[in-house]
C-alpha positions as CSV (number, residue, x, y, z in Angstrom):
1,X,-12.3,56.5,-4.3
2,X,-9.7,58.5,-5.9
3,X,-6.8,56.7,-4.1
4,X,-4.4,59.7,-5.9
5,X,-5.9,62.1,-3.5
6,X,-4.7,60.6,-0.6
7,X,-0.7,60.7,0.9
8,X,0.9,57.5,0.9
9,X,0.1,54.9,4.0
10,X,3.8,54.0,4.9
11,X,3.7,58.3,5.5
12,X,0.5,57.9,7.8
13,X,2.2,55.2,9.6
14,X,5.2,57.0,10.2
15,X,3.2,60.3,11.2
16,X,0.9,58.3,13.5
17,X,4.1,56.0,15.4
18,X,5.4,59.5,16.0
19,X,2.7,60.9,17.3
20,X,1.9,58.1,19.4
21,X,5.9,58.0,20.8
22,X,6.5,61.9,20.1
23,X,10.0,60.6,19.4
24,X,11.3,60.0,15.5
25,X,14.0,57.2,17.8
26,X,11.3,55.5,19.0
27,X,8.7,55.4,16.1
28,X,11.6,53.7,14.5
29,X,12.0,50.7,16.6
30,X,8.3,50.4,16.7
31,X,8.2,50.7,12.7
32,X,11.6,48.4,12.3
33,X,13.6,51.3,10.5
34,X,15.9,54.0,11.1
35,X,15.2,57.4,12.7
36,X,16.0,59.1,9.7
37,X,13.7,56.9,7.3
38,X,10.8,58.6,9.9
39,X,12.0,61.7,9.4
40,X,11.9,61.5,6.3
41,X,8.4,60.0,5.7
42,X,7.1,62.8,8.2
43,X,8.5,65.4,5.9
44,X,6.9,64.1,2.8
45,X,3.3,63.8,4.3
46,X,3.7,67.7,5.4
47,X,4.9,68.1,1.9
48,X,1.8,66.4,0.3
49,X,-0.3,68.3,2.7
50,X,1.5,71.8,2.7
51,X,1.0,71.7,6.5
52,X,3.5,71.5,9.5
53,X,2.7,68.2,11.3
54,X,5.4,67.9,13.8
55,X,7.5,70.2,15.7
56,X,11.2,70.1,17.6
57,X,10.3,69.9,21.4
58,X,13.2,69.5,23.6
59,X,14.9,65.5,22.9
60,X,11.6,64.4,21.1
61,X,9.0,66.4,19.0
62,X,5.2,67.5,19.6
63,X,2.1,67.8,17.2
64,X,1.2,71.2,15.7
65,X,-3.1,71.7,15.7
66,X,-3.2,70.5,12.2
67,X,-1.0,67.2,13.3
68,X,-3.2,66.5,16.3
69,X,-6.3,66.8,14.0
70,X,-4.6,64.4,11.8
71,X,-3.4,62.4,14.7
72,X,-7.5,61.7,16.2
73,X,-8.2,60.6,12.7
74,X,-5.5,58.2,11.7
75,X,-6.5,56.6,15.4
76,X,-9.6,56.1,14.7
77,X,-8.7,54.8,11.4
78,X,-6.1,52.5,12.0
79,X,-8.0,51.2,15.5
80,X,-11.2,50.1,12.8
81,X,-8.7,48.7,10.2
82,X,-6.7,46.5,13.1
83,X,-10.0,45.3,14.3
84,X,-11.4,44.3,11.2
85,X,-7.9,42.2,10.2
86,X,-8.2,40.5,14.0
87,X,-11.6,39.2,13.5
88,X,-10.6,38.0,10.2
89,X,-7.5,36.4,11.9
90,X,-9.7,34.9,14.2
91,X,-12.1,33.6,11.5
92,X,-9.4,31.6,9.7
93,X,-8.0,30.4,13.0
94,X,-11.0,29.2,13.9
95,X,-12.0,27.2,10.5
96,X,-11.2,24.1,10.6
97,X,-8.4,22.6,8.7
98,X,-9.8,20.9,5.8
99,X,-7.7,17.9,4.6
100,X,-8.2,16.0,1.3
101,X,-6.1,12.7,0.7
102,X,-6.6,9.3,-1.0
103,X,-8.5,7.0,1.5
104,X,-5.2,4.5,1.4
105,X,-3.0,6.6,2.5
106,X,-5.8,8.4,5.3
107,X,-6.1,4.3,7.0
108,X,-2.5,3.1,6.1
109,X,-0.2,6.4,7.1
110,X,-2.1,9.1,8.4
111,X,-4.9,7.9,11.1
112,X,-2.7,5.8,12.9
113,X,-0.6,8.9,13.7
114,X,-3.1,12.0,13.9
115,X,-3.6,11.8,17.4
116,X,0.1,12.8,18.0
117,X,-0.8,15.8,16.0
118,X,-4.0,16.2,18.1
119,X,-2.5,15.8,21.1
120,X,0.1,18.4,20.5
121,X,-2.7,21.1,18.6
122,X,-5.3,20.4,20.8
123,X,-6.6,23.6,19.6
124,X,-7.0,23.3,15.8
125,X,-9.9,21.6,14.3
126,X,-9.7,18.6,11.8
127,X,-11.4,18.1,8.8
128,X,-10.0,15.1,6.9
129,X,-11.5,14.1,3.3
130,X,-10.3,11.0,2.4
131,X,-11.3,11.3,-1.4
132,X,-10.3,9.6,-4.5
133,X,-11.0,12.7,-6.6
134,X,-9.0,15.8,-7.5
135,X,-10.6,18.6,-5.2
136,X,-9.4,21.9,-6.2
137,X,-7.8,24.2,-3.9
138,X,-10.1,27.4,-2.9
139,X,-9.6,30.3,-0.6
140,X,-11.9,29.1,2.4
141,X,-11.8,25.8,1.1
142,X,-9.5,22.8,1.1
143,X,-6.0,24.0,2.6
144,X,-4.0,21.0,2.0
145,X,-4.4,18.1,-0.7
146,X,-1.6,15.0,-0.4
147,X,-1.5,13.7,-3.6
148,X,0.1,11.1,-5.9
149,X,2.2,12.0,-8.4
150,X,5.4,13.5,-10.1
151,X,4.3,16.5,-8.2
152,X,3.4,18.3,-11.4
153,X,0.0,20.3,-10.9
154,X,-0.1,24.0,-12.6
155,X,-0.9,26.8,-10.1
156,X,-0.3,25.0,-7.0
157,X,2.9,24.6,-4.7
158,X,4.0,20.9,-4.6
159,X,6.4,19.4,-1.8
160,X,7.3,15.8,-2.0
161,X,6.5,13.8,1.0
162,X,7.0,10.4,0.3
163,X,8.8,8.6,-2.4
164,X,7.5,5.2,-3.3
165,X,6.3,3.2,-6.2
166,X,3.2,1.2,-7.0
167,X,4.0,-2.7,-6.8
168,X,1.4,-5.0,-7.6
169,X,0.7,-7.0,-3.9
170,X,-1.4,-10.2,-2.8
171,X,-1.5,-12.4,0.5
172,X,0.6,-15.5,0.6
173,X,-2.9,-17.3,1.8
174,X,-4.2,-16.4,-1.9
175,X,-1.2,-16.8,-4.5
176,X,0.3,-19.7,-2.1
177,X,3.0,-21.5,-4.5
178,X,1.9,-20.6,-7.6
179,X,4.7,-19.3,-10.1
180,X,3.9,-15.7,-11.4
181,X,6.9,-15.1,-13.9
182,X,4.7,-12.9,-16.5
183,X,1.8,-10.1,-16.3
184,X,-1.1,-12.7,-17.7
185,X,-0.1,-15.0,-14.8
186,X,-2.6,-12.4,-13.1
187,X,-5.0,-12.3,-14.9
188,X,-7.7,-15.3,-13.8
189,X,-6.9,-13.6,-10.1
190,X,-9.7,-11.5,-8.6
191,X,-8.5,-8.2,-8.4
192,X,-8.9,-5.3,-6.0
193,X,-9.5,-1.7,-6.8
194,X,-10.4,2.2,-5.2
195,X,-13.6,3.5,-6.3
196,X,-12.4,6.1,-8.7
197,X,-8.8,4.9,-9.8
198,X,-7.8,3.4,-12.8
199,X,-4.7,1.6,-11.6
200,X,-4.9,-1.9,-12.8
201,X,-6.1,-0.6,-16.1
202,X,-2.7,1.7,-16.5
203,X,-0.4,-1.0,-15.5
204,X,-2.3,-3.7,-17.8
205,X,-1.7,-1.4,-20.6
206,X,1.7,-0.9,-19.9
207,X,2.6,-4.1,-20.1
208,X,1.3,-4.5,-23.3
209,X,-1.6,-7.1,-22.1
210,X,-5.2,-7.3,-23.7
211,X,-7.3,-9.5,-21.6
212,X,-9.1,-11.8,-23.5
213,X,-12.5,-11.7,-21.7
214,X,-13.8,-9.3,-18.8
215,X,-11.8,-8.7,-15.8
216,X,-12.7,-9.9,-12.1
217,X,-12.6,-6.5,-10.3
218,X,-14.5,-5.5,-7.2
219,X,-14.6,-1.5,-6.8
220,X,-13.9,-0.6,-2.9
221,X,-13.9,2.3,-0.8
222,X,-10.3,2.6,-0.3
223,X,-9.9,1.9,3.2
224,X,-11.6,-1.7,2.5
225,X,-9.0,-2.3,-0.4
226,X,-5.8,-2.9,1.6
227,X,-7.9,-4.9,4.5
228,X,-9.4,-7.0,1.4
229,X,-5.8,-7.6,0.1
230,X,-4.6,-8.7,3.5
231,X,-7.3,-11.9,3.8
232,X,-6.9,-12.8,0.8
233,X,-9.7,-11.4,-1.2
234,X,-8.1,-10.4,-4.2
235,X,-4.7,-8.4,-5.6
236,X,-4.2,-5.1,-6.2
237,X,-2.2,-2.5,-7.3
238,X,-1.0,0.3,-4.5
239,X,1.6,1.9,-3.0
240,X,4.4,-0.6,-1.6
241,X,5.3,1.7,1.6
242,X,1.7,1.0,2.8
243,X,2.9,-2.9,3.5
244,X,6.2,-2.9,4.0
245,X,5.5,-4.6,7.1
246,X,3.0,-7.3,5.7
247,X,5.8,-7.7,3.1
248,X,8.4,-8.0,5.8
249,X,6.7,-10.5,8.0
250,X,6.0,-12.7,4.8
251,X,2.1,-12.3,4.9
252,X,2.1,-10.6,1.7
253,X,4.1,-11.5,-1.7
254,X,5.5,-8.6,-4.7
255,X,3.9,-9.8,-7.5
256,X,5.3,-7.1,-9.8
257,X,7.1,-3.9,-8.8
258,X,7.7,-0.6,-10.6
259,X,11.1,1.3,-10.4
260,X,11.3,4.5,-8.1
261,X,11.2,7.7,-10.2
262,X,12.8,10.3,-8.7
263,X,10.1,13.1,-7.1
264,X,7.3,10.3,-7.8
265,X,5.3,9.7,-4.3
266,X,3.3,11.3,-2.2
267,X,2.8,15.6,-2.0
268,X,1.9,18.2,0.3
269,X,-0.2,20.2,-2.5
270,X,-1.6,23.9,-1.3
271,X,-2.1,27.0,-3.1
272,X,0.7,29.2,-3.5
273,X,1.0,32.7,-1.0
274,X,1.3,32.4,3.0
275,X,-0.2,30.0,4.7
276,X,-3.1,30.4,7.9
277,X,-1.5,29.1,11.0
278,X,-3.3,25.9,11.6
279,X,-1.8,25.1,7.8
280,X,1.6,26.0,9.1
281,X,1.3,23.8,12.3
282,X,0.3,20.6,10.3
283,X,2.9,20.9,7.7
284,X,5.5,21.1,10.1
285,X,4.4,18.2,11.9
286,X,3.9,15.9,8.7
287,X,7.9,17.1,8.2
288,X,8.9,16.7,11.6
289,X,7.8,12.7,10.9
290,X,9.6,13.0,7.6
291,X,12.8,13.7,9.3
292,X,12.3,11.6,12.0
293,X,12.0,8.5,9.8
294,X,15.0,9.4,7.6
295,X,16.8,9.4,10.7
296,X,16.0,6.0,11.2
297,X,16.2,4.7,8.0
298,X,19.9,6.5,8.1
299,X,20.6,4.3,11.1
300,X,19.3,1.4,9.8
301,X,21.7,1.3,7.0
């Protein structure tokens, strides 16, 4: 199509909210600008055309022939193109909302509050991926991803959720009162790890230590990792906010604990542009518990 051949569409629109109100005044207010902004994107379709569209008619205006030729057109025109972008609409309302998160944070923070979001969207369909692995983020695809990290991934719009740091945890039942002053205290303790993650093998590295023969690790789903922890199967390395409570209560002992950094947690992750509206409903939800627990927090200290 030789798109050059054809007047502008902000000038069809005009044209067509006049025709339809025979009133420049009121095509304004349906278009959300001035009377004279109209008039003057009237004028430059009947220059582009070299035809008289429009004509004075008392307070308002009427359509020449050659306008209300123009006029049965555009109508049909613009009726297919607003269908077409409703059923789309429709479409993407109607797919469900496909979320991908670590299975640790799906058991220990999201499940035990997504019927609150269910109950008040009872509307929008879930699709919840708890998944070790990076998914990427397609049109059609996967709409929100909450990762861990420093928020850092190229292409994609990052929001941090929920700062915390990785501690190294096990049940009071299993370390009972033996001393653990240095990293190699750890290592004749089974350990505990997420299909997928490489965890213990980071933080062994960081602390400089070279096990002398092969490891006792037991690869686990990750909603059986944290469960595992708690009776006393093994240690692990994971994110401390998950047992605040079990570390609260006593149940559960801080082996080793890493600092904070700034922006390092937990992030909304979605592709960049606007977002469908079952997107937008979940994301304000997920902040809407943000804010409430910072309230809290606030009070509590």
């Amino acid at each position: 199509m030789d798109w050059r051949s054809l007047p502008s569409l902000n000038s069809l629109r005009a044209f067509a909210a006049v025709a339809e109100t025979k009133s420049l005044s009121a095509a304004g207010r349906e278009l959300n600008v001035t009377h004279a902004a109209v008039s003057q994107q009237v004028r430059a379709l009947e220059g582009f055309l070299g035809l008289q569209l429009v004509a004075r008619e008392g307070r308002g205006v009427a359509l020449t022939p050659e306008g209300e030729r123009l006029f049965e057109g555009l109508s049909s025109g613009f009726e297919t193109i607003r269908e077409t972008v409703d059923e789309l609409l429709q479409d993407d309302v109607a797919r469900p909302l496909n979320i991908t998160m670590t299975p640790s944070f799906a058991v220990s923070w999201l499940m035990p509050r997504i019927n609150d979001f269910r109950l008040q969207n009872p509307d929008i369909e879930l699709m919840l991926n708890p998944c070790a692995d990076v998914v990427e983020l397609r049109p059609g695809g996967v709409d929100l991803a909450i990762r861990f990290g420093k928020g850092q991934w190229a292409g994609l719009d990052s929001e941090l959720f929920l700062e915390t740091n990785f501690a190294i945890v096990g049940a009071s039942c299993l370390i009972g009162d033996r001393r653990i002053d240095q990293p190699e205290d750890l290592l004749d303790f089974p350990w505990l790890q997420e299909y997928g993650t490489n965890e213990l093998t980071i933080w062994m590295e960081r602390q400089g230590v070279v096990p002398k023969g092969k490891l006792n690790i037991t690869h686990l789903p990750g909603y059986m990792v944290l469960e595992g922890v708690r009776r006393g199967n093994g240690i692990s390395a994971t994110a401390k906010t998950f047992l605040e409570a079990d570390i609260a209560s006593g149940s559960m002992k801080v082996l080793f604990e890493e600092g904070v950094y700034p922006g390092t947690g937990y992030h909304l992750v979605t592709r960049p542009g606007v977002k469908r509206p079952p997107l937008k409903a979940f994301l304000g939800w997920m902040r809407s518990l943000r804010s409430e627990q910072a309230q809290r927090d606030g009070e509590g200290g």
